[in-house]
N, C-alpha and C positions, 0 to 999 in steps of 0.2 A: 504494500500500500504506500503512494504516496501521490504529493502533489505535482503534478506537473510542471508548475510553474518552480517549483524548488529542486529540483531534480534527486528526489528522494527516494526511499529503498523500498522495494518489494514488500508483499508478506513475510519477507525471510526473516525478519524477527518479530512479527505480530502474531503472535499464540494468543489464544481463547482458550479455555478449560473450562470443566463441569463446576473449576471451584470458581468461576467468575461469574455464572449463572448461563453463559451461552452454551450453544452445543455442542457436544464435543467434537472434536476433530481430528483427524489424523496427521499429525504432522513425524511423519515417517521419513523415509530415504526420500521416496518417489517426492513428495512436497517440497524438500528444501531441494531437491533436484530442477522440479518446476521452476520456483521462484527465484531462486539464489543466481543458479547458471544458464538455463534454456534461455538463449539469445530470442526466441518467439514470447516468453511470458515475464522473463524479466525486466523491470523497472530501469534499476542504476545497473550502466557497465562499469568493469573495472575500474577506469579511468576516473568517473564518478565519484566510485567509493572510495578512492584513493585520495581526491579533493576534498570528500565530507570530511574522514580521518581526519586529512595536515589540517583543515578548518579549524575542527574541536579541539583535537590538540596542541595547537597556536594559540586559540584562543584560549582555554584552559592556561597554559603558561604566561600567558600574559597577565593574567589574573592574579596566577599566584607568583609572580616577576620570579618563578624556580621552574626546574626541570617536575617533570609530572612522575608522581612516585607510586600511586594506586588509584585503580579502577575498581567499581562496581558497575556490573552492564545488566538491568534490568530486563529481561525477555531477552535472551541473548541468539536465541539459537544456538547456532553451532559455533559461537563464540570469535565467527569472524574477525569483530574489533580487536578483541583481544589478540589474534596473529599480526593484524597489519599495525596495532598501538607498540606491541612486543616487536617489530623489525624495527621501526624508530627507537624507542627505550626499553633495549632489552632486558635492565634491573624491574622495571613495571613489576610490581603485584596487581595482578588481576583476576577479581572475580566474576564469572559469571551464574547467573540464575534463568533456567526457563522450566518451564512445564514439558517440555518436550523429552520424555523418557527415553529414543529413542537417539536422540542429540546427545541427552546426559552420558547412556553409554556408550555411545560410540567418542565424542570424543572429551568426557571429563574429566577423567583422570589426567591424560596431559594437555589440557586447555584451562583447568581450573575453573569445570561448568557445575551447579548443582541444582538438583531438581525442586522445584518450586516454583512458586507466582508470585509478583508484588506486594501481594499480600502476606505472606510467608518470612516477609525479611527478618523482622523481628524475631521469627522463630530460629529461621535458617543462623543468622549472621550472630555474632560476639554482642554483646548489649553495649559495651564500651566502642563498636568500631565504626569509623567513618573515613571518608574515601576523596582526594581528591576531584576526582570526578565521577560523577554518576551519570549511565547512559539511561535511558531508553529512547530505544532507535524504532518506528515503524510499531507499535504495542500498544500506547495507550489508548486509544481509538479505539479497540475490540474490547474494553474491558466497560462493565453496567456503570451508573453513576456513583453507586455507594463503594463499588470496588476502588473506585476511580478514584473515590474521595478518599479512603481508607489505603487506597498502596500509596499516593503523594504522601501524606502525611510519613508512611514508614521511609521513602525515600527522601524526603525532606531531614530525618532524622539523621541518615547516614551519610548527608552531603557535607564533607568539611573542607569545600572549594566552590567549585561549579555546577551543576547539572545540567545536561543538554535533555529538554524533553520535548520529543516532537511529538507536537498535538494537531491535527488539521480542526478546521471548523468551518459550520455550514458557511457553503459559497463558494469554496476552494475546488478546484476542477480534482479527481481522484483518479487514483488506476493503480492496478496489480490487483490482492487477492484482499479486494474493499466486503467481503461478507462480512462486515459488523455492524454496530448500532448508526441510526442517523445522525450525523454530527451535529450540537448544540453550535448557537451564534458563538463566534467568538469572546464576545462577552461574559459569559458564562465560563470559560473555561478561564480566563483571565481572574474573575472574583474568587474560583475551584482554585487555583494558584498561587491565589495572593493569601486565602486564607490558608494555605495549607503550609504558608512560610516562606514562598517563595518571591523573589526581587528579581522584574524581566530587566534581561541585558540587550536583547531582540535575536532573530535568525534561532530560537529555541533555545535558546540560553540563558542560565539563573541564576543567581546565588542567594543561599538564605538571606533572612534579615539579619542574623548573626553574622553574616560574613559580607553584610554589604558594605561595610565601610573600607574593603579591598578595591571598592572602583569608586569613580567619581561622577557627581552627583549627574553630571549630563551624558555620562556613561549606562546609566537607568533610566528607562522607560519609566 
């Protein structure tokens, strides 16, 4: 899923599970096969993905004026980021999280993926840990309103930098594997943001209120 006009990622990291209240899905080999690689159904090419990457990653360090030291990747898949974030900064701690059981074992053990949902954090993760940068890429879109309300706040907790959260909203032209809910005005998911702790920087980019006073004041939306 993503916008047209942003040149954004496929379904390859937008999971739905029974625990978000949609239905379930198979997100197996064949799926990330579709989405991820098939030059006919996928979204971003390489080249693409390689500019979103240096994007966040620029921008992430410019925030925190140091090299990027850990990741958390919400809905990860198959932990993509995490290979092309690790060819830049190979010291990177990265975590990823998705629902997709079949992702987890094929490649978690050496991608650093574990199973679970947005919702999950709190369970999955250290109660003490938080993360330079937190992704979610192509995810938040497929998940109900209360889920939606309830995993920002958990990833709001573990942001101790940046979060890049791409949210589309009604209006925005869509394409890839858009089977989720109708998008809400932008507005809505801006107030869904703001009270869930988060401070827009624009292009899908945040920092808590705790950490806003890293940028400057016309650096905020």
């Amino acid at each position: 899923m993503s916008a047209r006009s942003s040149g954004g990622r496929p379904g390859a990291a937008s999971r739905v599970t029974p625990a978000t209240g949609s239905t379930a899905k198979q997100y197996d080999a064949a799926y990330f096969e579709k989405w991820y690689r098939d030059p006919r159904h996928r979204v971003k090419t390489p080249a693409e993905f390689t500019r979103q990457v240096e994007f966040v990653l620029h921008m992430a360090e410019w925030v925190l004026q140091r090299p990027l030291r850990s990741v958390l990747d919400v809905g990860c898949g198959e932990g993509q980021w995490g290979v092309a974030l690790r060819r830049q900064r190979p010291a990177l701690a990265y975590v990823g999280v998705d629902p997709s059981e079949w992702a987890v074992s094929r490649h978690g053990a050496r991608r650093g993926l574990l199973q679970g949902s947005i919702t999950d954090l709190d369970a999955l993760l250290p109660a003490d840990a938080s993360y330079d940068l937190v992704l979610s890429v192509g995810m938040l879109n497929y998940l109900s309103a209360a889920t939606l309300r309830d995993g920002l706040r958990q990833v709001a907790r573990r942001t101790g930098g940046v979060a890049y959260l791409e949210l589309f909203a009604q209006g925005d032209e869509l394409e890839g594997d858009t089977d989720w809910p109708r998008p809400k005005p932008a507005a809505w998911y801006r107030t869904l943001l703001a009270t869930s702790g988060f401070t827009p920087l624009g292009l899908h980019c945040y920092v808590t209120r705790a950490e806003a006073d890293r940028v400057a004041a016309l650096e905020r939306l």
